[in-house]
Structure formats: C-alpha cells, structure tokens
C-alpha positions as YAML, in Angstrom:
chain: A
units: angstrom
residues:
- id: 1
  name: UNK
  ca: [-8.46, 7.58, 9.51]
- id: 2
  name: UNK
  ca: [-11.26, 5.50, 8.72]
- id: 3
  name: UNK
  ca: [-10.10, 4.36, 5.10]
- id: 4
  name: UNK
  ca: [-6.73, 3.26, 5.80]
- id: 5
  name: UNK
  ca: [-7.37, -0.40, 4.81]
- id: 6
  name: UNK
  ca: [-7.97, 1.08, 1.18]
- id: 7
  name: UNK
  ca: [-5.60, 3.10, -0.11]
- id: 8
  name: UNK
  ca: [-2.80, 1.41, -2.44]
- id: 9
  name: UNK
  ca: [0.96, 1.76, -1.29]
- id: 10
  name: UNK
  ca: [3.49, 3.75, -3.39]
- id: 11
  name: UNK
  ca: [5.29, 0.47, -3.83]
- id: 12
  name: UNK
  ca: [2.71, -1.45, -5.06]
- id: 13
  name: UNK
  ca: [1.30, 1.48, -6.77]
- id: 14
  name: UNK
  ca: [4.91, 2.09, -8.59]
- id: 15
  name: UNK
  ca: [4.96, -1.84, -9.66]
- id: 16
  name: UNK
  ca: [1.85, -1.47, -11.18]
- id: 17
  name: UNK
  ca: [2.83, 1.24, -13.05]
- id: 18
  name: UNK
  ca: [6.20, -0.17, -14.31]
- id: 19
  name: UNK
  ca: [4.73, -3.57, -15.60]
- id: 20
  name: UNK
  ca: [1.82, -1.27, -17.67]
- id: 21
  name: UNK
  ca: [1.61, -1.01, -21.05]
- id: 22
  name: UNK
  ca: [1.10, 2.48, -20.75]
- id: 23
  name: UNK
  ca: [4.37, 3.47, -18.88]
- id: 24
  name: UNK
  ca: [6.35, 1.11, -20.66]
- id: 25
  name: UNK
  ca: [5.18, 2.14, -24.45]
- id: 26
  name: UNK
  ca: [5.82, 6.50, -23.24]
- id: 27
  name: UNK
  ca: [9.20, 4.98, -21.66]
- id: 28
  name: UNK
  ca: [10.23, 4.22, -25.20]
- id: 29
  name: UNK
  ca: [10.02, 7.55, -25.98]
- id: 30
  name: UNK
  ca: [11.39, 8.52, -22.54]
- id: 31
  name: UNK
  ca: [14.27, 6.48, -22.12]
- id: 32
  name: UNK
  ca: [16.15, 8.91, -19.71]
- id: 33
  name: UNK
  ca: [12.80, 9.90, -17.83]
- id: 34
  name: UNK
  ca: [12.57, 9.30, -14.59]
- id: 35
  name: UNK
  ca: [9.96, 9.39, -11.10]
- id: 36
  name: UNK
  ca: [10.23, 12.78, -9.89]
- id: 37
  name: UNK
  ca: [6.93, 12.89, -7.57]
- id: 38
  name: UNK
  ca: [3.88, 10.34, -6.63]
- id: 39
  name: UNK
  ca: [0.76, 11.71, -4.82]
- id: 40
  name: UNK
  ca: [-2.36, 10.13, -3.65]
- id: 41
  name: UNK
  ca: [-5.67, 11.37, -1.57]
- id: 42
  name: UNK
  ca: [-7.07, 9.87, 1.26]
- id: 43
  name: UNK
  ca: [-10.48, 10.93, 1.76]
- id: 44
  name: UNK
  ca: [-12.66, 9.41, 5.22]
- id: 45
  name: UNK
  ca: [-15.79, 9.68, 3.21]
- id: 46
  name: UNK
  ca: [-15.15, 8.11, -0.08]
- id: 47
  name: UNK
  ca: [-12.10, 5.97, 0.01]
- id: 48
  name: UNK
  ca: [-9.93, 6.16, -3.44]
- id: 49
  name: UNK
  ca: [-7.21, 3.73, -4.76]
- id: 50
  name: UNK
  ca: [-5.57, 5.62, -7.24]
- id: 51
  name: UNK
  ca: [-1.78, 7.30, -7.53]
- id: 52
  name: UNK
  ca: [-1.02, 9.92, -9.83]
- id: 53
  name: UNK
  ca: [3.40, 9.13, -10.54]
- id: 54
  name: UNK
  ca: [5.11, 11.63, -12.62]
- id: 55
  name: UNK
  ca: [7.76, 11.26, -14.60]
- id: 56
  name: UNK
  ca: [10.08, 13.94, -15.33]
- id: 57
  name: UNK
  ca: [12.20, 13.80, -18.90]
- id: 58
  name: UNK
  ca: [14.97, 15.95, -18.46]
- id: 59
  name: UNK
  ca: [15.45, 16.28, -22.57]
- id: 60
  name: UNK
  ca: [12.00, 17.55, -22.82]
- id: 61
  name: UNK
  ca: [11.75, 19.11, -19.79]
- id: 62
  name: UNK
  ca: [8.47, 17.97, -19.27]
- id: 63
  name: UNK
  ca: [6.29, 15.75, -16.89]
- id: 64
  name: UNK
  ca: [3.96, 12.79, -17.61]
- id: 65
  name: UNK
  ca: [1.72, 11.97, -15.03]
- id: 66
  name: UNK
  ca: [0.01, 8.41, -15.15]
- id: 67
  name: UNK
  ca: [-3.42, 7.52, -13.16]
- id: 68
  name: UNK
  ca: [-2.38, 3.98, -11.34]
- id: 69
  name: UNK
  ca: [-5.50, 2.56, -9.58]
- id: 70
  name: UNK
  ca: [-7.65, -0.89, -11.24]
- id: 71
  name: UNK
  ca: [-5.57, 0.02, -14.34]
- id: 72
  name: UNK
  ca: [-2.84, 2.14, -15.60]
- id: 73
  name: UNK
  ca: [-2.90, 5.12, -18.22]
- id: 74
  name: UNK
  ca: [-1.10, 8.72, -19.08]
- id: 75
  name: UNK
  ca: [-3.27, 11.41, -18.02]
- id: 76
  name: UNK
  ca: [-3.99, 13.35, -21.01]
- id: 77
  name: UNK
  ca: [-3.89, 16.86, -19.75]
- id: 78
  name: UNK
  ca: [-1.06, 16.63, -17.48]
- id: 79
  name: UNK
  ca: [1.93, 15.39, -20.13]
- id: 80
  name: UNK
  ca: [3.37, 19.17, -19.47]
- id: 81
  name: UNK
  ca: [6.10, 21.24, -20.44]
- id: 82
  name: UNK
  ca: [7.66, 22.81, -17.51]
- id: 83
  name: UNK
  ca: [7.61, 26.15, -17.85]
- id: 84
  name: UNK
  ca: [10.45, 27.72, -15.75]
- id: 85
  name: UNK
  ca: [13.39, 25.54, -17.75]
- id: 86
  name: UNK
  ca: [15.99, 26.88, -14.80]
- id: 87
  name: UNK
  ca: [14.11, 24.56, -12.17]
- id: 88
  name: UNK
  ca: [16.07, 21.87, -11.45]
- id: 89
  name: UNK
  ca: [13.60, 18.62, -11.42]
- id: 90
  name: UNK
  ca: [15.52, 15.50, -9.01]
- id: 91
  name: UNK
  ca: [14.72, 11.81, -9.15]
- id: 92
  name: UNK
  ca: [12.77, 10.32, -5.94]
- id: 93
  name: UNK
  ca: [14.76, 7.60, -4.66]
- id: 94
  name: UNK
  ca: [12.72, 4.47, -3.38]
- id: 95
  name: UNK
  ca: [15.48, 3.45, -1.63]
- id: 96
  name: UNK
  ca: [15.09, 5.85, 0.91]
- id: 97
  name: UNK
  ca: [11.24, 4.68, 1.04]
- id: 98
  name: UNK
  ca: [11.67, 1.91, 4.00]
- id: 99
  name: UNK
  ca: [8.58, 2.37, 6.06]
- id: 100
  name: UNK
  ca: [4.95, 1.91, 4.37]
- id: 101
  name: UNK
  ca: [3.35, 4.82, 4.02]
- id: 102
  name: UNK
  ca: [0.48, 3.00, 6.58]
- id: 103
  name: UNK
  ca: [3.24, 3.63, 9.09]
- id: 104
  name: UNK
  ca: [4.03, 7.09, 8.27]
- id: 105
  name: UNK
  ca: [0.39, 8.12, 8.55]
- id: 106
  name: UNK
  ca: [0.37, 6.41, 11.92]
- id: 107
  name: UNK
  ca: [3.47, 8.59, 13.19]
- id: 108
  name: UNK
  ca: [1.42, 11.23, 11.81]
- id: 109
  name: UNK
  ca: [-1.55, 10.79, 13.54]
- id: 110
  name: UNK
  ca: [0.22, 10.45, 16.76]
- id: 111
  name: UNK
  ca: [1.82, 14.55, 15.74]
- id: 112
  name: UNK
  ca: [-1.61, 15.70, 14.65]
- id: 113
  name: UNK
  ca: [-3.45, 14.41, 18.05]
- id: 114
  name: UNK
  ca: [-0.45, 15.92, 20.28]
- id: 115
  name: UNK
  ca: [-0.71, 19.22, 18.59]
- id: 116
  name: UNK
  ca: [-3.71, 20.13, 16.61]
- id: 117
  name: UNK
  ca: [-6.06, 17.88, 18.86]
- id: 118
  name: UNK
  ca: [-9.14, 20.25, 17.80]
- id: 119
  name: UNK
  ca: [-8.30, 20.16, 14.27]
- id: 120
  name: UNK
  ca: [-10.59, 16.84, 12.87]
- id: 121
  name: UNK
  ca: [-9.16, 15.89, 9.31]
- id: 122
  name: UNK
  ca: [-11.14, 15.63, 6.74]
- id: 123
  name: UNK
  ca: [-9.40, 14.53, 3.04]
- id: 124
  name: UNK
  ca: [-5.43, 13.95, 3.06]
- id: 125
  name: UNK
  ca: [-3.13, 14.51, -0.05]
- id: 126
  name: UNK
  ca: [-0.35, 12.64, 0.22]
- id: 127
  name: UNK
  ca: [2.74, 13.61, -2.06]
- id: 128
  name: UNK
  ca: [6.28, 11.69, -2.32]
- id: 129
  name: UNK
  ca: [8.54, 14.32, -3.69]
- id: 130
  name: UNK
  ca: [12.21, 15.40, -3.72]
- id: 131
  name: UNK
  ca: [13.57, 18.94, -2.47]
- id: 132
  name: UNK
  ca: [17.49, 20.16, -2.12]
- id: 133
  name: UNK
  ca: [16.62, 20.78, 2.04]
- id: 134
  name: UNK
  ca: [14.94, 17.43, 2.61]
- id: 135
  name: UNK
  ca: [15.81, 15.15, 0.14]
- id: 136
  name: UNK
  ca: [13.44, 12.33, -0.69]
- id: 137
  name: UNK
  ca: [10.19, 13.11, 1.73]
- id: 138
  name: UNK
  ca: [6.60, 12.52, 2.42]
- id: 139
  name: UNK
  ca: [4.57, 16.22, 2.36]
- id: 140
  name: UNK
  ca: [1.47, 14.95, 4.07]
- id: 141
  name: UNK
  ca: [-1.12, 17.64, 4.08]
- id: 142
  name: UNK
  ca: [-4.63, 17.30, 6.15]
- id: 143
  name: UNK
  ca: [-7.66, 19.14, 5.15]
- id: 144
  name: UNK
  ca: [-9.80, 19.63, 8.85]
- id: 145
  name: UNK
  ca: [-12.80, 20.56, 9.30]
- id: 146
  name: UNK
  ca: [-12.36, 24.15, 10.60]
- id: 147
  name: UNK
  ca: [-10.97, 25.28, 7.11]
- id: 148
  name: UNK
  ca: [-7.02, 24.77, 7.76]
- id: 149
  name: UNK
  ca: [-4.49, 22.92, 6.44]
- id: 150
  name: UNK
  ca: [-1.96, 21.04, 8.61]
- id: 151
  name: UNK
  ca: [1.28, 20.26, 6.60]
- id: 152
  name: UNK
  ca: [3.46, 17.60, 7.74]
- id: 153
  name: UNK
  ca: [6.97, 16.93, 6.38]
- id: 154
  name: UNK
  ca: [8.29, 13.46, 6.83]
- id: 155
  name: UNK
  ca: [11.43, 11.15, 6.32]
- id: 156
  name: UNK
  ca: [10.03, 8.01, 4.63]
- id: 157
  name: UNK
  ca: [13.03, 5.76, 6.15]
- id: 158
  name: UNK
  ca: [12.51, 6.09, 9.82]
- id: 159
  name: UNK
  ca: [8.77, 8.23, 9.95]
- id: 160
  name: UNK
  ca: [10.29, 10.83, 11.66]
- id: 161
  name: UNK
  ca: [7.98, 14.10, 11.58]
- id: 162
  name: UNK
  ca: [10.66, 16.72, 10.49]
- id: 163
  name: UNK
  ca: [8.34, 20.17, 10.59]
- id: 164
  name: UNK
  ca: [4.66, 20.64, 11.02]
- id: 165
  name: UNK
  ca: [2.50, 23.51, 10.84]
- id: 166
  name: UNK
  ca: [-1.01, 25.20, 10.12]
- id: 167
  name: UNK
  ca: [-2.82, 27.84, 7.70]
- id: 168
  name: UNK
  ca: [-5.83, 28.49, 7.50]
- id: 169
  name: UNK
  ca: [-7.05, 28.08, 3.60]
- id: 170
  name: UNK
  ca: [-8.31, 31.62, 3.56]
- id: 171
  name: UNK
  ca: [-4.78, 32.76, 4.01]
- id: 172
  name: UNK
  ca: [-3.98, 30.75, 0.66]
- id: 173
  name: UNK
  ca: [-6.40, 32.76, -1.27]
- id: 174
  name: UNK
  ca: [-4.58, 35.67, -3.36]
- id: 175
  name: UNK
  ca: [-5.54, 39.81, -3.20]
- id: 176
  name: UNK
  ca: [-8.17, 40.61, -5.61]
...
C-alpha cells in the first residue's frame, strides 16, 4: 500500500478527538455516550488523514459521528437516530487495541498476497467496530481492481486474520 506513511492511527486519531472542543462541548450533552465504531479509508491514489468516530448515546439512541483529521468537528448529517431501537449498540474497547493498525494492515497484506494474489487493491475502508461473535475487531475491506471486495476480519490485539473472503460488487447490487 503505497500511502501507508499517511494515514492517522485510531489512537492518535481518538486523542485528537477527546481533547476537541467539539467532542467535549456534545459530551456535555452526552454524558453516558460512548465510542461504538471508528472507520477510516485508505486510498493508493489520494492519501486521506481523516477518521470518522461515532459515538453511540444509549438515552437517545442515537449516533454522532465526528470528522477527526487537521481538526475536529460533528458531522452534521450523520448525528442519527437509530432506527431499529431493539439493536443492541456495544462500546469498542481500546484496550483490546494493542497492535497499530500499520501492523494489522501488514498481517493483512501478507493474507491478501497468499490468497487473492490476482486481486490488486485499490481504496481500503477500514472500520473498528464491536459484534457479539467477535468482540472488539478490525473489518478491513479492499476494493481491487477487478470489481470485488475482499473482507478481512481481524483481532486488533495479536493481528490475527480470523475469516476472509470475496464478492464481487455486482453481487451487492439489489433486484430491480
């Protein structure tokens, strides 16, 4: 990946975004919210720096999602109401977040060139999220060039690639 040098760690990302003015003035109103997913895109064309970190308010049931790249602010058309209130919305923990996510991508890419070695990625989204099955885990999904999508599921203490596969986008399409 040709960009790696310029992407921003979740870390760093997630300090920046607790010492803003912006997170810290909706906490007020948030007390009991907390980070319930981070995602970023890596692109090998045009390198970007920013995170979008959600934060989930259980009393409100809703998610605020702030941009954290040069500065920090609350994206205006994603402070959303969920709309199925029977989902059941977990806290990340960073604690389980031991490697950098440099390294994961490097595990990764060793997975991807094993067993997609004709599949050449082209834009990465990155997402730190939280399910029941996998806990607190890195969804890594490459874009290629042939129109598919290899998903990768990772652990973020050790690395470890936990399940891989590939679609092709068509098949994400719906029937008309």
């Amino acid at each position: 990946m040709s960009n790696e040098a310029s992407f921003i760690e979740i870390k760093d990302a997630l300090e920046r975004a607790n010492s803003s003015e912006a997170l810290k003035e909706w906490k007020k109103n948030h007390p009991e919210s907390f980070l319930a997913y981070a995602q970023t895109f890596l692109d090998s064309n045009a390198p970007r720096k920013e995170w979008y970190i959600g934060f989930y308010d259980k009393k409100e049931h809703k998610i605020a999602t702030f941009v954290v790249g040069d500065d920090v602010s609350l994206s205006i058309d994603d402070d959303n109401v969920l709309g199925d209130t029977s989902m059941n919305v977990s806290p990340i923990s960073l604690e389980d977040v031991k490697l950098s996510l440099r390294e994961v991508l490097e595990t990764i890419a060793i997975v991807h060139k094993k067993e997609y070695p004709r599949e050449a990625q082209m834009e990465i989204i990155v997402n730190l999220q939280f399910s029941e099955s996998e806990k607190t885990h890195w969804n890594i999904s490459y874009f290629t060039r042939s129109f598919k999508v290899i998903n990768f599921k990772a652990i973020p203490s050790s690395g470890e690639v936990i399940s891989h596969g590939i679609n092709s986008i068509m098949d994400f399409g719906g029937k008309n």
